[in-house]
Structures are given as structure tokens and as C-alpha cells.
C-alpha positions in Angstrom: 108.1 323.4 -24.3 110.4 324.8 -21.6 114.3 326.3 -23.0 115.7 323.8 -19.9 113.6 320.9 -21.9 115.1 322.5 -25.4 118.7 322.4 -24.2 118.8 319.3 -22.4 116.2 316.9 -24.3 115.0 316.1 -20.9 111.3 316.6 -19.7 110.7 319.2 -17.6 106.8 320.5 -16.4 106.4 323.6 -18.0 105.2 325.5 -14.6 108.8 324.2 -13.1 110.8 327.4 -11.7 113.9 328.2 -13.8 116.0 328.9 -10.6 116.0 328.2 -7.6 115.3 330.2 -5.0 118.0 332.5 -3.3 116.5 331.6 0.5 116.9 327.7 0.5 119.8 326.4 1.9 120.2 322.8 0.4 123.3 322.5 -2.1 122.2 322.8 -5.2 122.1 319.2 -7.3 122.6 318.5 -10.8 120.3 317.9 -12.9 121.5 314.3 -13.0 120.4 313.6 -9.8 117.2 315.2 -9.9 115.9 313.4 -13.2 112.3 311.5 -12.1 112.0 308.1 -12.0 109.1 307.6 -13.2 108.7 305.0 -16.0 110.0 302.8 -13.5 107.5 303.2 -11.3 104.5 302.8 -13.7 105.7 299.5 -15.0 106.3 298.4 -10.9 102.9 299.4 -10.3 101.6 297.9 -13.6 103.1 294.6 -12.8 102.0 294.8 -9.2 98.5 295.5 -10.2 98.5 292.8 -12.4 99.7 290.4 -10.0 97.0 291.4 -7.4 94.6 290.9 -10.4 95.1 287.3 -11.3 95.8 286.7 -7.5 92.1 288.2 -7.3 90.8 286.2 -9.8 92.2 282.9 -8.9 91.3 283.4 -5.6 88.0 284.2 -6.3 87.6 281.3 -8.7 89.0 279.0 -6.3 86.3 280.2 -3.4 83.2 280.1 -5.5 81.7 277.0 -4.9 80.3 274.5 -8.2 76.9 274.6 -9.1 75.5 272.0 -8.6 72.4 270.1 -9.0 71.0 266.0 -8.1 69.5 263.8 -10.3 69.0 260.3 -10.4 70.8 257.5 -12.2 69.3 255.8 -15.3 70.0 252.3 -17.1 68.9 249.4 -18.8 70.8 247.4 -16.6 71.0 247.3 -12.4 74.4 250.0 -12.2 75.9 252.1 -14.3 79.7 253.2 -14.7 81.6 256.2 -13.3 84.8 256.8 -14.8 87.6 258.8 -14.6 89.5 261.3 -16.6 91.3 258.8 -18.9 87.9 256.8 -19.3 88.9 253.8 -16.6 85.8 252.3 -14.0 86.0 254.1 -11.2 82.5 252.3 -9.6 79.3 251.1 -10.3 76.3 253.5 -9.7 73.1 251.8 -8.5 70.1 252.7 -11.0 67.5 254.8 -9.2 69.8 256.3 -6.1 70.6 259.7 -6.5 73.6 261.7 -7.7 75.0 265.3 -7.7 76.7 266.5 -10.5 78.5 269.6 -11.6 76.2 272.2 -13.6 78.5 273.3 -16.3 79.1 273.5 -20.3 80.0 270.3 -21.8 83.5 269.5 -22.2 85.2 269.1 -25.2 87.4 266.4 -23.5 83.9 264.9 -22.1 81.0 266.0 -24.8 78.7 263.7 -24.0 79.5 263.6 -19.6 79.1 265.1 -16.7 81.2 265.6 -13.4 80.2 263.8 -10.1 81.9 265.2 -7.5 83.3 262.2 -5.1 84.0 262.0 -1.2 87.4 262.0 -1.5 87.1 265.2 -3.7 87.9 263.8 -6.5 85.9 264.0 -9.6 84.0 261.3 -11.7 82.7 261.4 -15.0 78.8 260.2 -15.8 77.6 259.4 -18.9 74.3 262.5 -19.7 72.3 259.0 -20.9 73.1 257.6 -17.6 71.2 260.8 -15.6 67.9 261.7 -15.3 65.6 264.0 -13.3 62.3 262.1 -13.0 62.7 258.8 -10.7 59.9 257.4 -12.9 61.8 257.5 -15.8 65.4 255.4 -14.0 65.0 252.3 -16.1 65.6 252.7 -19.9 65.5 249.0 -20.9 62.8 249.3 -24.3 62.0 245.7 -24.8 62.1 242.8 -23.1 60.9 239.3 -24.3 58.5 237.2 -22.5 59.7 233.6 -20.8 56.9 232.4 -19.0 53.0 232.7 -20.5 51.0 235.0 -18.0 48.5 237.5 -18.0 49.3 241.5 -17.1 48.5 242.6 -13.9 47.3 246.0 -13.1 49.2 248.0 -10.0 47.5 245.4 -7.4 48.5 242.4 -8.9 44.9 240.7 -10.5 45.6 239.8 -13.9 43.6 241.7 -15.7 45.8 242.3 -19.0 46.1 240.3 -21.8 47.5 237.2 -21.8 51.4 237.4 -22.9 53.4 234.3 -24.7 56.6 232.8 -24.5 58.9 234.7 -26.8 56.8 237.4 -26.9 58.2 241.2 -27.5 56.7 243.6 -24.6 57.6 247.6 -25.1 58.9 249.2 -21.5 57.3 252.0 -20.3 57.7 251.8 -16.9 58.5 250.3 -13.3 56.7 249.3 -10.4 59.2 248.1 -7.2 62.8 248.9 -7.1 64.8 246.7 -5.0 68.0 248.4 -2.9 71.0 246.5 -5.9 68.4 248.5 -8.7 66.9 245.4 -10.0 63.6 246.1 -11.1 60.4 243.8 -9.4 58.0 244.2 -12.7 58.1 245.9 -15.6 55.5 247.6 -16.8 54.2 247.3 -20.7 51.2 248.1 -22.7 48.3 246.9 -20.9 49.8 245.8 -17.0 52.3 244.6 -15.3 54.7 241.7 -16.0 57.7 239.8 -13.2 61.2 241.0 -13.6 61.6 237.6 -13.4 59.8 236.0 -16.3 61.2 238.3 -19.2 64.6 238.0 -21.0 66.3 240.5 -23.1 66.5 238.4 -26.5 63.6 237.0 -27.9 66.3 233.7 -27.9 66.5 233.7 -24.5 63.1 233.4 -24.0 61.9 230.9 -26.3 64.9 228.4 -25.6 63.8 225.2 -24.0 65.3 225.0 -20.0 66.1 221.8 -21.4 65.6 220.3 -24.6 65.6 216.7 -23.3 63.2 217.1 -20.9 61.1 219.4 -23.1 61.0 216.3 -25.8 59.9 214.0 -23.7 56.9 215.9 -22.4 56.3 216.9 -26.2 56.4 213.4 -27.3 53.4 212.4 -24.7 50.8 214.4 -27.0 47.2 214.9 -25.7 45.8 212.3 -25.4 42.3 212.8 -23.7 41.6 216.3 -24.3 42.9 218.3 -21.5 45.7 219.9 -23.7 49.2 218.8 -25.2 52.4 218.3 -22.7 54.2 220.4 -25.2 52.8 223.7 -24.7 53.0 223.6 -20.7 56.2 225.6 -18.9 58.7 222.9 -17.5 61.9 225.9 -16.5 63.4 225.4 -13.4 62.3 228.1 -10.9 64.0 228.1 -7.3 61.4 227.4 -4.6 61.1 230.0 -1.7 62.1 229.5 1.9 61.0 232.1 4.0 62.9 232.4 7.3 60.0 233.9 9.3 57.7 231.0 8.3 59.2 227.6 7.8 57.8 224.6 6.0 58.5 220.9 8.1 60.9 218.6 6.0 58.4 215.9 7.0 54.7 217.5 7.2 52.3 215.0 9.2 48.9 216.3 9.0 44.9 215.8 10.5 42.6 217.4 8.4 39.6 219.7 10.3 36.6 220.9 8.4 34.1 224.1 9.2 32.4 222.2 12.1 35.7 220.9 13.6 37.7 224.0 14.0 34.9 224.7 16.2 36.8 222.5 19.0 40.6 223.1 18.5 41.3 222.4 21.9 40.2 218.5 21.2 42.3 217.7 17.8 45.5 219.6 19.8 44.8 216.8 22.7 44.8 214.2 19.7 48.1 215.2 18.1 50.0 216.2 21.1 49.6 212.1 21.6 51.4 211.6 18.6 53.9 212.5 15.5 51.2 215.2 14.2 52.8 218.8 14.0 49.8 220.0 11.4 46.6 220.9 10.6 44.5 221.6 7.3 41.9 223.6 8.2 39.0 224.1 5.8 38.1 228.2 4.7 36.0 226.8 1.2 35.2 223.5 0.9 32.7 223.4 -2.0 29.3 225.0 -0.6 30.6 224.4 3.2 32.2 227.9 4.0 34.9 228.2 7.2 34.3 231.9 8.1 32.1 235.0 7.0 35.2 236.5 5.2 34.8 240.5 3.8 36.4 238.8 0.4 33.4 236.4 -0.1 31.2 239.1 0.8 32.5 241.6 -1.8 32.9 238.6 -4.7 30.1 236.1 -3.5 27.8 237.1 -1.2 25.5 234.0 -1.1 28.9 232.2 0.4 29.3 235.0 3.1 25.7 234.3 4.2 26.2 230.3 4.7 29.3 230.7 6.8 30.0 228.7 9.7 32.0 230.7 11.6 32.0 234.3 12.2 35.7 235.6 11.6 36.5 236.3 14.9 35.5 233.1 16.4 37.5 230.9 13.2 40.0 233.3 13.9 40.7 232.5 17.4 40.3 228.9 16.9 43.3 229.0 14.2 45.0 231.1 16.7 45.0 228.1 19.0 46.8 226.1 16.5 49.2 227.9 15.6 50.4 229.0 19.6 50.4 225.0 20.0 52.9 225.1 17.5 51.6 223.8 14.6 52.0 224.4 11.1 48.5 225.4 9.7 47.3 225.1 6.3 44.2 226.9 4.6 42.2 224.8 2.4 40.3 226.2 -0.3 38.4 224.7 -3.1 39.6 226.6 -6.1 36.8 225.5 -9.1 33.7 223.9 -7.0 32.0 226.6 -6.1 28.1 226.3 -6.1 27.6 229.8 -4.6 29.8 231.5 -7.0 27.6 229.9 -10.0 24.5 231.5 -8.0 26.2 235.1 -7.5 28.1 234.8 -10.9 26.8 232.2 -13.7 28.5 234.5 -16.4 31.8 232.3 -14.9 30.6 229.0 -14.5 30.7 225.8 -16.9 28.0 225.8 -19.1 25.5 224.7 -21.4 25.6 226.7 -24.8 22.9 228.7 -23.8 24.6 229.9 -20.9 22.8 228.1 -18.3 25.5 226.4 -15.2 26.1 222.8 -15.8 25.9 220.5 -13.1 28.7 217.9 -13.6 29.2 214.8 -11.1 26.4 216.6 -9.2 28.7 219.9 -8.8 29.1 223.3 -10.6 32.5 224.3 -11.7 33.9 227.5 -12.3 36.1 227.8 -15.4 39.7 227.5 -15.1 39.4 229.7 -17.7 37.9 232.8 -16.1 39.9 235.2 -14.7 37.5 236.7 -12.9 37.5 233.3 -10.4 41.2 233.5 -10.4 41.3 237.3 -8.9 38.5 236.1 -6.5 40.1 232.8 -5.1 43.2 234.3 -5.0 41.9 237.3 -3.0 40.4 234.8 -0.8 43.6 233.3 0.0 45.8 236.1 0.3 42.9 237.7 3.2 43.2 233.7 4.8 46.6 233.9 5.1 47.2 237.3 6.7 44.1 237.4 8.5 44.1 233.7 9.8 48.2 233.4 9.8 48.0 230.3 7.8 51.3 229.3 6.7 50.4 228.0 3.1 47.1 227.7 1.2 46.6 224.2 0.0 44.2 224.5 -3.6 41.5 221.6 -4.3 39.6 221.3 -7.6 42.3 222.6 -9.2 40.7 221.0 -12.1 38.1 221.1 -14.8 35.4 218.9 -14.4 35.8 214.9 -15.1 32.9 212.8 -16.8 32.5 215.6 -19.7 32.9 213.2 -22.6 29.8 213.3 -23.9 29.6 217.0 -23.6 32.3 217.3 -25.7 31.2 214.6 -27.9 28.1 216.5 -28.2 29.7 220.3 -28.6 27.1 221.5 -26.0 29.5 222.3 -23.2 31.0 226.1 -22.9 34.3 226.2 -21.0 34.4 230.0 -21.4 37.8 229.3 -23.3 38.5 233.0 -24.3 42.0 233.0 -24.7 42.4 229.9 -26.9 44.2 227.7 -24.1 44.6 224.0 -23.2 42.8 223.1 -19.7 46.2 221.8 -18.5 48.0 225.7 -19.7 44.7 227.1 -17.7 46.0 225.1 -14.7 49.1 225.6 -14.6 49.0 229.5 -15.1 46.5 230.1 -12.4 48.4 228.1 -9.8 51.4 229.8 -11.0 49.9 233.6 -10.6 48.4 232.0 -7.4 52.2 231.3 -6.2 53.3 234.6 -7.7 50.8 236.8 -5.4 51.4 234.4 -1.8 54.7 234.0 -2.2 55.0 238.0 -2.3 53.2 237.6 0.9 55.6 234.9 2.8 53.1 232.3 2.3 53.8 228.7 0.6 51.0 226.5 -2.1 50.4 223.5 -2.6 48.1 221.8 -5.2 45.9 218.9 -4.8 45.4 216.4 -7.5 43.7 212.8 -8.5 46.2 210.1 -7.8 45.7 209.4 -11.8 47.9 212.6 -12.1 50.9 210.4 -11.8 50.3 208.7 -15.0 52.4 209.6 -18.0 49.6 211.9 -19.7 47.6 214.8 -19.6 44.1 213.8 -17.9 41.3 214.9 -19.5 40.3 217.7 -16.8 43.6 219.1 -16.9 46.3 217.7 -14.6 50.2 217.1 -15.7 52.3 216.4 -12.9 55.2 218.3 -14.1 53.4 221.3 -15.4 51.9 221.9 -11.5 54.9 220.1 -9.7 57.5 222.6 -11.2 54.8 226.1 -9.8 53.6 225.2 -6.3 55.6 224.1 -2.8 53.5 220.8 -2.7 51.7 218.4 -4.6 49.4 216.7 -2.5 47.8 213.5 -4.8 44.7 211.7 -3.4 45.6 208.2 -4.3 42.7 206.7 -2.1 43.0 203.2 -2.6 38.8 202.6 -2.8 39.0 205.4 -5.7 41.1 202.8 -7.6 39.1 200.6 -10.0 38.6 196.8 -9.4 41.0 194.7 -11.9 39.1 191.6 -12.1 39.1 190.0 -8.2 41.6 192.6 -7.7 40.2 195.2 -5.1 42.9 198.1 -4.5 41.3 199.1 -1.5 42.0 195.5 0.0 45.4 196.0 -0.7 46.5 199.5 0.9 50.3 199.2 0.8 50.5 197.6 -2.8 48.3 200.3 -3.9 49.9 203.4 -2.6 53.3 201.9 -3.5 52.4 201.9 -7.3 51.4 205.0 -7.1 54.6 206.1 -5.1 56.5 205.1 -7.5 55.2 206.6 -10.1 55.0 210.1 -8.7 59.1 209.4 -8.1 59.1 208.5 -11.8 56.9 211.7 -12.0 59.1 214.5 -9.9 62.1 213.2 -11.8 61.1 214.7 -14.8 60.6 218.2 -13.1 63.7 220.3 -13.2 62.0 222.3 -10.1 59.8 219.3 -7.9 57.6 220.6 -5.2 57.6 218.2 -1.8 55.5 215.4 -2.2 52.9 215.5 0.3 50.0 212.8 0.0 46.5 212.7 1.2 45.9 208.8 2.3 42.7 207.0 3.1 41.8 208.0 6.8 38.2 206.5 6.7 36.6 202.9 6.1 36.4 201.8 2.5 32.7 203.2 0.6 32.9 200.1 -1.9 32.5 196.6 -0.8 33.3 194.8 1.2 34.0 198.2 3.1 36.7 197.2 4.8 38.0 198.9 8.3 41.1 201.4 7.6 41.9 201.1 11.5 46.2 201.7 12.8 47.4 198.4 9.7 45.6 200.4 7.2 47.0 203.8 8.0 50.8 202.5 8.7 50.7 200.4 5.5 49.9 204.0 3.3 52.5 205.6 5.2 55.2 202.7 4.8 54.5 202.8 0.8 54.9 206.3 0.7 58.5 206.3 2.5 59.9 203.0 0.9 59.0 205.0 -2.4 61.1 207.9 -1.5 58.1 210.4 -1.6 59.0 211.7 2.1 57.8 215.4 2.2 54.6 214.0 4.7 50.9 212.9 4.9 47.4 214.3 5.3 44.7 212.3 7.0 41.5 212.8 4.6 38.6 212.2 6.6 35.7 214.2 5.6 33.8 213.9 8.8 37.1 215.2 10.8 36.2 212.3 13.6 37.8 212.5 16.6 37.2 208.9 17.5 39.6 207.7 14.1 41.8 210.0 15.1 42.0 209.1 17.9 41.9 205.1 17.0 44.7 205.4 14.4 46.8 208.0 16.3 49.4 205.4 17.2 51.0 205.2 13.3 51.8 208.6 13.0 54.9 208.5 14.5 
């Protein structure tokens, strides 16, 4: 230590000089006012330093921007909630769009969230069970409960899964169609494929009665002649589709054309030009007679592809012609009379216990039963519709066969029953996965059935109004008045306008005990009667059938059934059909 720093107490560096030179010329100061200042200093720089820090740092934190990363959003239902930092809604999130989020630590505030950044820069909060990385895995629903018995489809819609009950639990494990609002099209369960639509979440839900009324009343009518009880057939009310780009006439007034008659479009246009006509049904299957060498037959049935009568391109162009006249054009197919099918496929066909294709009422008959048949006619349609253009597929035989009594007397008939149903369930479920699959493709059905069908029972082959009312667009009945039995002198056919008005009014009985009725749509006698005293159905004939039908309130249309397609009937009669 310096003697200055020893006298004074103040701090000196040791190499200061202890006087000041004799040559400078400044006045000499005091020690006072040459004292350093230089704890000052250090604490100024100090706190400017750590000023410039934090401003550093905060600047820096402020200019990095967040990690982030995009995921999708998950949930049992169609949205799921953003909130904000007191918990409140903010929006709805659509399941399956994507979402970025911040990638940080939890929060304690927000364990169990994450941040979604918003486009007003704000800042929403996501629940982690509401985000996921894998599209396939958006919806999270576990169970769901079926409403409407159906078979599983696989990815292309042929129902090839098990059949599924009403009330029945199904596990979740996947999707198939996400619509734009996140509702899922089908879910997808052990063993296929199942519609959105026909599942409920509580096993309540879907075993409830639509209405328990209505379901009584079909309960009470039993089975009666074997073709299953009313009480175990689906009566919910199902909206009916309207497509825009293909629309069904209020009022549909139709002349029927088989395999040879589409030949000569040009002709039947002539006819119904003439007159109220504004549709066709044209034949693709009609039993053993087949409408055009289709690529579906071929792959299913190839003893039907050889005895087409058309080639496609030529039944093509001649279904072409009716549609650019303006008509509406229906494909008819024959959905369980199929005599080539039991050639190419016995293994599906009605039989004898021994396997061997029974011929009933001089036909073989496909099982209702057999899914196999379903997947083919349905395939068949689908390929008529988009191929052809047809704006609905009308199904015959949608039946088993009539006149099995003493079969089943006997035992020695095999229906190929493997899944333990009622004819009338087998119907019904195969014209409502027929709907399912052409609907999806813009197309309308329609069902025919016996006029008997408007009797308060099940028939015996299968038919219950209500059960295939409430599934397809129309019910087309054949009440032919010389199908009718004689009562004593009492000849319906005699008596065409008394006999279609009976039955008119009991299909009105009929669609008012379907919470979901398709149009009524009749075939009536366009031919001369086949029992004695074969009387003339000429213009009196026709109008009277027609009249019936109206005064009855069944007003969804007509279809002329004549089998021969003649031109000079249509022609003759022409004059009632406006």
C-alpha cells in the first residue's frame, strides 16, 4: 500500500507518481477533485448491460417463431370444441379437417390441451383426446348399436359379412366415407361394413319400436301361411330420396317393352307421343329372356350372357332413344326366376334335399336366401342403370315360390335358409340392401308384387305390404283382374273396375299403415282375358282399371302389362291414357 493511500484512506494505484511533475503547467488540483469515479460507473454499466440483456432476450423470444406441427381432429361425434383460456366455446371443429397446433410442454393451467393458433392471432385451446396424427384413426366412437337387420358389407358394398340384428352391439374400428360436416357414411366393425345411418348409440335407441302402435298391429297379424311373422319385419320411417338430376313423375304412365320390342323404339315413341305416356319399362332379365349380353351376366352367369337378345351396344342405343324423347325409363329385372342361374349355379337354387333345383309352377327360383344371388342381381342392376341410364330398376319375383305346400308338408324342400330368417325378413332385406347400393348411385326401386299382397297377412311366398312399401320408391301390385278367382257366377275379370277398386282400397288401407309409403304404381290388365269367356280388354277395359285406381286415391301411375309388347293394343287402347 502506497503512504498517499495510508494517510488519506483513499485508493491510490501503487505505480501512481508521488508528485507531480515540475514541467506541466496545469494548476495543481486537490485530491478532492481528482478522486475516480468509478463504482459509479460499474453499477451504470451493470445496469445498462442488464437492460440490453432482457431487451435481447425478449426480443429474441418475441422473433422466434412457435413450433409447430398439424394433425387432424378426432371425435365420437361430427365437431369437437375449441375453447379459450377461461374454458368458454370458442367454435366447433369439424372431425377429420386438419389443425395446427403449438408444439410445447403441457401447461399446468391446460394439462390435458393444446394451443391452436387462430386467424385473428389469437389462441384456442384443444382437447390432446380431440387430436390425432393418423386420418384413419379421426372417429373414436367404440360401439354403436344396430337399428336395422342387415348383413356387413365389404369395402365395395356386397354383403358379404354376417348378418347383424336389431339392438345388436358392433365394436368400431374404423371408417369408410367422410362427408364435408364429419359425419361418418359407414362404420366399419368386425367382419364389414355397416350405414351410418342404421346404427344408434344406445342399445335403447335401437331396439325401440318407431312406433309402438303401428308395431302392435303388425305383431298382432302373426304368420299365418308360413312366409314369416309381421312382427319381426322393420316398419321405421326412412325419408325417401329425391335426386335433383334424375326426377321421378308424380303421375308415372307407363307401356311395357320386352327383349324383342326395344328392338323398334322408334315405333312405341310414335305410340306414346299420341297419348298421356311419358314412360317405358324396358325388360334387361325377364326370366330365361335376357335384354342385352351384359359383362355382369357374363362374369356371374354365363349361360344368360350367351342367350342374349341384344348386344349391348345395340340395347344401348335403343334405350338411348327413349330417354332423348324424354321419357322416364325403367329397367326390369327378374330378381328370383332365373333358370340360367340354376344351370351356372345350382348350389343357389331351391331345392330338393338332395340338392337337386326344384322346378316349381314350371320355374326355378333362386333363394331369397342366398346372398350370393343378391350380390349378382344387384350388380346387374347397378351396371343397367349406369350403362343403360335407366332412371330406376323395377324388381319382379321378388318372392319365393307359391304352390310349395306340399313341399313343406313333406319336409323335402331346401330353401338354403342359413341364417335362420322368415321369407318375408329375406324380402325385405334384400330389397332394402338393393335400395341402399342404387340409391348411392342416383337411381330409384321399385318392387313388384301379387295383388294378394294387399291383404292383411303375410303370403306364404313372402310378401307384407308394409315390410316392402316402407324400403323401395314404388310398389307396383299386379292385381290382374283374370288372376282373381271366380266366387261362384262371380267372374273378376268381367268386372274390371269393381275388381281393381277392391283392391285399391285395400292397398290405401295398406300404405296407411307404413310410416314411410312408396308411390303406388300398378300394373293393370293390358291384354284379353286367358279364362273364359276371354273377354276383350279394348279402350272400357283399360279406362275402367285406371278410373278404380284414382277414385281409390292410389295416384302414383300405371304400367300396361302386356307380355307380347303389341303395338296394335297399344295402339288400340292408346286413347285412355290421358
Amino acid at each position: 500500500m502506497s503512504v498517499n493511500q495510508q494517510q488519506t484512506g483513499e485508493w491510490a494505484p501503487d505505480w501512481a507518481p508521488e508528485a507531480e511533475p515540475e514541467y506541466t503547467s496545469r494548476p495543481r488540483r486537490s485530491r478532492k477533485q481528482r478522486r475516480p469515479k468509478w463504482p459509479g460507473v460499474v453499477l451504470a454499466l451493470v445496469c445498462l448491460a442488464t437492460i440490453a440483456a432482457l431487451v435481447w432476450h425478449f426480443t429474441r423470444q418475441q422473433a422466434k417463431p412457435l413450433e409447430t406441427a398439424a394433425g387432424y381432429i378426432a371425435s365420437a361425434s361430427e365437431t369437437a370444441p375449441l375453447y379459450d383460456e377461461e374454458g368458454a366455446v370458442l367454435e366447433q371443429l369439424i372431425r377429420g379437417s386438419q389443425v395446427t397446433y403449438v408444439v410445447e410442454e403441457a401447461s399446468d393451467d391446460h394439462p390435458d390441451q393444446v394451443r391452436v393458433p387462430r386467424e385473428d392471432g389469437s389462441f384456442g385451446w384443444l382437447d390432446r383426446a380431440n387430436l390425432t396424427s393418423d386420418v384413419n384413426a379421426v372417429v373414436t366412437l367404440k360401439t354403436v348399436y344396430v337399428r336395422r337387420a342387415q348383413n356387413l358389407t365389404d369395402g365395395d358394398g356386397n354383403p358379404t359379412g354376417p348378418l347383424v340384428l336389431r339392438g345388436q352391439a358392433l365394436t368400431v374400428t374404423g371408417y369408410r366415407v367422410l362427408a364435408a360436416d364429419g359425419s361418418v357414411s359407414y362404420y366399419r366393425a368386425d367382419g364389414g361394413y355397416i350405414p351410418a345411418r342404421y346404427v344408434r348409440l344406445t342399445e335403447e335407441e335401437a331396439a325401440a319400436a318407431y312406433d309402438a302402435d303401428m308395431a302392435q298391429l303388425h305383431a298382432d297379424r302373426g304368420d299365418s301361411y308360413g312366409g314369416g311373422d309381421a312382427a319381426g319385419l322393420d316398419y321405421d320411417a326412412y325419408e325417401k330420396p329425391k335426386f335433383e338430376n334424375n326426377v321421378m313423375p308424380g303421375t308415372v304412365k307407363a307401356l311395357y317393352l320386352n327383349n324383342e320390342a326395344i328392338r323398334n323404339p322408334e315405333a312405341y315413341i310414335a305410340v306414346a307421343d299420341d297419348c298421356g305416356i311419358n314412360a317405358f319399362v324396358v325388360d334387361v332379365m325377364d326370366g330365361g329372356a335376357i335384354g342385352y349380353a351384359s359383362p355382369v351376366m357374363q362374369q356371374y352367369s354365363p349361360s344368360a350372357y350367351e342367350d342374349a337378345y341384344n348386344t349391348l351396344e345395340d340395347y344401348q342405343a335403343a334405350v338411348r332413344k327413349l330417354k332423348d324423347a324424354g321419357y322416364y325409363v325403367i329397367g326390369r329385372i327378374t330378381a328370383f326366376n332365373d333358370p340360367n342361374l340354376a344351370t351356372d349355379h345350382p348350389e343357389c337354387v331351391v331345392a330338393d334335399l338332395d340338392g337337386n333345383p326344384l322346378k316349381i309352377g314350371g320355374m326355378y327360383w333362386p333363394s331369397v336366401y342366398s346372398r350370393d344371388v343378391w350380390q349378382y342381381k344387384v350388380d346387374l342392376a347397378l351396371e343397367a342403370a349406369r350403362t343403360m341410364g335407366f332412371n330406376e330398376i323395377q324388381f319382379d319375383y321378388v318372392r319365393f315360390p307359391d304352390g310349395t305346400w306340399d313341399y313343406d308338408e313333406a319336409g323335402t324342400i331346401d330353401y338354403r335358409n342359413t341364417n335362420d330368417e322368415s321369407k318375408a325378413q329375406a324380402v325385405q332385406r334384400f330389397l332394402q340392401y338393393a335400395a341402399d347400393r342404387l340409391h348411392g348411385a342416383g337411381v330409384y326401386v321399385s318392387a313388384d308384387v301379387f295383388g294378394e299382397c294387399a291383404e292383411k297377412y303375410v303370403t306364404a311366398y313372402g310378401q307384407y305390404w308394409a315390410a316392402i312399401s316402407g324400403v323401395v320408391d314404388a310398389i307396383s301390385a299386379m292385381p290382374y283382374p283374370d288372376h282373381y278367382a271366380a266366387s261362384g257366377s262371380w267372374l273378376p275379370w268381367e268386372h274390371p273396375y269393381e275388381t281393381m277398386k277392391t283392391f285399391g282400397e285395400k292397398a290405401a288401407a295398406r300404405q296407411q299403415e307404413t310410416p314411410s309409403p312408396a308411390a303406388v304404381r300398378t300394373w293393370i290388365q293390358c291384354y284379353n282375358a286367358i279364362r273364359e269367356p276371354y273377354n276383350t280388354y279394348g279402350p272400357d277395359e283399360i279406362a275402367a282399371q285406371i278410373r278404380a285406381l284414382t277414385e281409390t286415391g292410389n295416384t302414383g301411375g300405371y304400367m300396361t302389362w302386356n307380355a307380347a309388347s303389341s303395338l296394335d293394343k297399344y295402339r288400340y287402347v292408346s286413347g285412355v291414357f290421358e
